[in-house]
C-alpha positions as CSV (number, residue, x, y, z in Angstrom):
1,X,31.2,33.9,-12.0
2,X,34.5,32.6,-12.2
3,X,35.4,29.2,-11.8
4,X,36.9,28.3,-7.9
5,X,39.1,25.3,-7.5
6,X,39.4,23.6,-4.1
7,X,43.0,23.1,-2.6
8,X,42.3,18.8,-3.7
9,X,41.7,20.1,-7.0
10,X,38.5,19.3,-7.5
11,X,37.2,22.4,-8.9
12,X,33.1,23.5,-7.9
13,X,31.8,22.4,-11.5
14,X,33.1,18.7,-10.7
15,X,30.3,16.4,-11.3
16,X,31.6,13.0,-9.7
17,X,28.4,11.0,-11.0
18,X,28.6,12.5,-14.3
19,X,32.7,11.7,-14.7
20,X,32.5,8.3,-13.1
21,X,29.6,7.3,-15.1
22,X,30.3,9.2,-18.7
23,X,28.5,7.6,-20.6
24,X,24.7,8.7,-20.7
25,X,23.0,5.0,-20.7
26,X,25.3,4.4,-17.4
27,X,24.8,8.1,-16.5
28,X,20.9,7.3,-16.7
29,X,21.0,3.9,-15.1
30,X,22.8,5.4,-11.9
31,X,20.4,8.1,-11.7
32,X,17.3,6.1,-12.1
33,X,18.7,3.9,-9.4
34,X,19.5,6.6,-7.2
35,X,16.0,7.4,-7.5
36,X,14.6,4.0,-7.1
37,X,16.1,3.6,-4.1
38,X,15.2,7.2,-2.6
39,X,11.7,6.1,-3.5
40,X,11.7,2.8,-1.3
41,X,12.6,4.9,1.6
42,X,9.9,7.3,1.0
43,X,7.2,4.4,1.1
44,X,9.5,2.4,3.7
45,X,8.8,6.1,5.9
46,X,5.1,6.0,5.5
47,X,4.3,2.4,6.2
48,X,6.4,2.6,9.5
49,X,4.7,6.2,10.4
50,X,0.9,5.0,9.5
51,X,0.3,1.3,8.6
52,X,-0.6,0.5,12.4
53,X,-3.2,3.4,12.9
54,X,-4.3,1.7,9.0
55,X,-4.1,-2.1,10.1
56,X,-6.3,-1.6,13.7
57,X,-8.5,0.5,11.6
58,X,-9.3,-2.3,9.3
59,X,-8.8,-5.2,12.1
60,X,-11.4,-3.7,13.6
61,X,-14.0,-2.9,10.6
62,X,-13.1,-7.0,9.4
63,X,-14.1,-8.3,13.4
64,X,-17.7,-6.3,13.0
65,X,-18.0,-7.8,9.6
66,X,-17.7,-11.3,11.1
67,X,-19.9,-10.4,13.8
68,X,-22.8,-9.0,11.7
69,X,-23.1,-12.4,9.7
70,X,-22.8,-14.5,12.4
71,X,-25.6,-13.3,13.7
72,X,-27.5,-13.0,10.4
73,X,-27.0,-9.7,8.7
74,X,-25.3,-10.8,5.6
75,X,-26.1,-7.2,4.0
76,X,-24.3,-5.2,6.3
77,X,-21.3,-7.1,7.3
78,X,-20.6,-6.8,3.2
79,X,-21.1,-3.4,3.2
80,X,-18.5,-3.1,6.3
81,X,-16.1,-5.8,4.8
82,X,-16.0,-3.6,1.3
83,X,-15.2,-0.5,3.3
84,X,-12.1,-2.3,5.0
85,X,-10.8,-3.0,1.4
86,X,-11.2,0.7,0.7
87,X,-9.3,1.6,3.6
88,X,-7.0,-0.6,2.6
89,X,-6.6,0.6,-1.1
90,X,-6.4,4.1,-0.1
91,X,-4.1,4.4,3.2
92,X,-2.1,1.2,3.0
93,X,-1.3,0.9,-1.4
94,X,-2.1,4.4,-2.7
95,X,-0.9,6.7,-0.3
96,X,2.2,5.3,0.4
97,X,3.0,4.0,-2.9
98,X,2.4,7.7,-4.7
99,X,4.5,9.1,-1.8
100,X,7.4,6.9,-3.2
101,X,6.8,8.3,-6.6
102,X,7.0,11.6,-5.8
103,X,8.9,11.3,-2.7
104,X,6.7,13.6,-0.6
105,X,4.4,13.0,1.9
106,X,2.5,16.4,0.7
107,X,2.5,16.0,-2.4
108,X,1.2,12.6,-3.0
109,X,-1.5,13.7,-0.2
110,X,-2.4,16.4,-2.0
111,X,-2.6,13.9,-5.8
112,X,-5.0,11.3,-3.8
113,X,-7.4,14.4,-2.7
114,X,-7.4,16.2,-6.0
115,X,-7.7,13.0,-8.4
116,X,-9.7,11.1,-5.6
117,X,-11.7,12.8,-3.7
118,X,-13.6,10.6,-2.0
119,X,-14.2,8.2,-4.6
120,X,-13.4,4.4,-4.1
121,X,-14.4,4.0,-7.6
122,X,-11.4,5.9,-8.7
123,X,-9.1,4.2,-6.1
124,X,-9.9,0.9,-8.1
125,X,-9.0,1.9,-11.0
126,X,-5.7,3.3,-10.3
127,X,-4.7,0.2,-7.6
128,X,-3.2,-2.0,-10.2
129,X,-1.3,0.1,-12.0
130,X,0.0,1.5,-8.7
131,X,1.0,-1.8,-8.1
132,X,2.2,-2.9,-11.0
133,X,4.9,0.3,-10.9
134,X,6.0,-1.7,-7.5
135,X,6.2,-5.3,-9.0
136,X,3.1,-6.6,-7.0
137,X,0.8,-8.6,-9.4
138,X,-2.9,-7.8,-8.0
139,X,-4.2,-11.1,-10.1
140,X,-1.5,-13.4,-8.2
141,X,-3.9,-13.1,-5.4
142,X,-6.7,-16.0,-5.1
143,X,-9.5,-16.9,-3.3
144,X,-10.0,-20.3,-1.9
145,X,-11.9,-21.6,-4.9
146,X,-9.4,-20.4,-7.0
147,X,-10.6,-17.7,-8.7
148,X,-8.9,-14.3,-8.8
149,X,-9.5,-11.8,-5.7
150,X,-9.5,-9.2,-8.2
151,X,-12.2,-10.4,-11.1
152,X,-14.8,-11.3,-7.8
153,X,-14.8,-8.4,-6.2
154,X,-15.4,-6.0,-9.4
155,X,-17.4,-8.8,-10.9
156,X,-19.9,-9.4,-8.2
157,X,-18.9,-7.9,-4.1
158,X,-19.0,-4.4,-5.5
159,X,-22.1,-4.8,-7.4
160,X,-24.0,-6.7,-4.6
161,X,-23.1,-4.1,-2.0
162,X,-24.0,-1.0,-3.9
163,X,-27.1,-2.6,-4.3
164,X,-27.4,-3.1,-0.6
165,X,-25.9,-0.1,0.3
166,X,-28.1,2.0,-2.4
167,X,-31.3,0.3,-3.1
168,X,-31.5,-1.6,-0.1
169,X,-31.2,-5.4,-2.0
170,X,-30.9,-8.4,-0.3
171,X,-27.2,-10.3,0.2
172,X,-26.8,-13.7,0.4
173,X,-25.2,-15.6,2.6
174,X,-22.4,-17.0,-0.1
175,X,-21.6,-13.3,-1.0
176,X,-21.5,-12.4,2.6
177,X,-18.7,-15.7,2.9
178,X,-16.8,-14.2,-0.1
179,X,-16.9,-10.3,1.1
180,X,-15.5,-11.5,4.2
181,X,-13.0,-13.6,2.7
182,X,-11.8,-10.9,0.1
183,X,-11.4,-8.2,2.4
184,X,-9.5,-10.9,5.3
185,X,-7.2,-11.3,1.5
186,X,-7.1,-8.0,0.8
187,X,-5.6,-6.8,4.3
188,X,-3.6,-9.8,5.2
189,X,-2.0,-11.3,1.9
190,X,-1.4,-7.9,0.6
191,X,-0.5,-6.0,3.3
192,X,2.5,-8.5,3.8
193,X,3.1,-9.0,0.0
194,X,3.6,-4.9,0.4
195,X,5.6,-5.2,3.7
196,X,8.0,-7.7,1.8
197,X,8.6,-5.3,-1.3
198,X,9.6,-2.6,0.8
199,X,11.7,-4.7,3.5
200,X,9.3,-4.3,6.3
201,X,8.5,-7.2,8.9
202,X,4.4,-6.6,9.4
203,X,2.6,-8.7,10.2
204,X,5.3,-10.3,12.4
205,X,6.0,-7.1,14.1
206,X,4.3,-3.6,14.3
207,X,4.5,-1.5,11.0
208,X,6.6,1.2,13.1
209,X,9.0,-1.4,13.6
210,X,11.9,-3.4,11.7
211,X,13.3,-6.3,13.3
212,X,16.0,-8.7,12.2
213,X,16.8,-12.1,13.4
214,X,20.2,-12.4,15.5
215,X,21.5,-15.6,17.3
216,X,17.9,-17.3,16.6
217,X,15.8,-14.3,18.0
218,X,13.9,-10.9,16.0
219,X,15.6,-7.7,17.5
220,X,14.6,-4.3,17.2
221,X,16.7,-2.6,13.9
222,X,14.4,0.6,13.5
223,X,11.7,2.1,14.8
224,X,9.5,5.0,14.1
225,X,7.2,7.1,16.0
226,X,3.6,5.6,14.8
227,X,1.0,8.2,13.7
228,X,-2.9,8.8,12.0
229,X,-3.6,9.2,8.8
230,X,-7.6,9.5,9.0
């Protein structure tokens, strides 16, 4: 096919990124930025569309765990605290955080139900390097004795609430205080840690929407139509 130039001159084989950036470490920089930043809106788009259906989910699970201990089932308000952090892991750090890798909604669906069916296990393991890809360092995240969120809940919360779960074990009461704890961690310091990377203003405002602050006050920037993931 032969060649067509445009009455500016430019002809249709002009490759503007490619001439303005000639030389391929530039050339490579500008297109892994371009990408970069397409990626950011990708998650940006599913935190706004789902992280409110995600974070009354979880609110909820977290106010039944603190019911069920304070009325002395230690056993089952772990179980229900552990299942908040898997919701959490799943809907409010995978999901979204794939989507920005591959920039579709479908496709990182479809990744999570093929190479995670179901399996929190799995989640685990792939949550830090998830994170890692995103700049968000899971072992920065500390309980109030110190000691990392991460090493105590594969250490000893998972352990204890299988065996609850699956043999029917006893929990006691200091586990019960650290499930708790964790999974309040988990949702709150995370979630905004998240929120932050991707210039979002939860928990000050609703996931769906942005806000800045003008003449002393938040205003509304954005908002999206919220939606369910489950």
């Amino acid at each position: 096919m032969a060649q067509q130039t445009y009455a500016c001159g430019v002809s249709d084989e002009y490759d503007w990124a490619e001439d303005h950036y000639s030389d391929s470490d530039r050339f490579d920089d500008y297109i892994e930025s371009e990408m970069q930043g397409q990626s950011v809106e990708s998650v940006r788009s599913y935190l706004q569309s789902y992280g409110d259906a995600v974070a009354d989910r979880v609110a909820k699970r977290l106010g039944e765990s603190e019911k069920l201990r304070d009325t002395g089932f230690p056993g089952p308000s772990l179980v229900v605290a552990i299942t908040s952090i898997e919701v959490v892991i799943r809907y409010l750090v995978l999901m979204p955080l794939l989507q920005g890798a591959f920039m579709s909604e479908y496709w990182s669906a479809a990744l999570v139900d093929r190479l995670l069916p179901n399996r929190p296990g799995s989640d685990r393991r792939l949550l830090p390097a998830v994170l890692k890809e995103w700049d968000i360092d899971l072992d920065a995240f500390k309980l109030s004795s110190g000691d990392s969120l991460w090493e105590v809940l594969n250490q000893r919360l998972y352990t204890s609430r299988n065996a609850a779960l699956h043999r029917g074990a006893d929990v006691d009461e200091e586990t019960c205080r650290l499930g708790l704890e964790a999974a309040q961690l988990f949702f709150n310091d995370l979630g905004a840690r998240i929120a932050e990377r991707f210039r979002l203003t939860w928990p000050k405002t609703p996931w769906h929407e942005i806000r800045v602050e003008k003449d002393g006050k938040l205003v509304v920037e954005s908002r999206t139509e919220p939606k369910d993931p489950f």
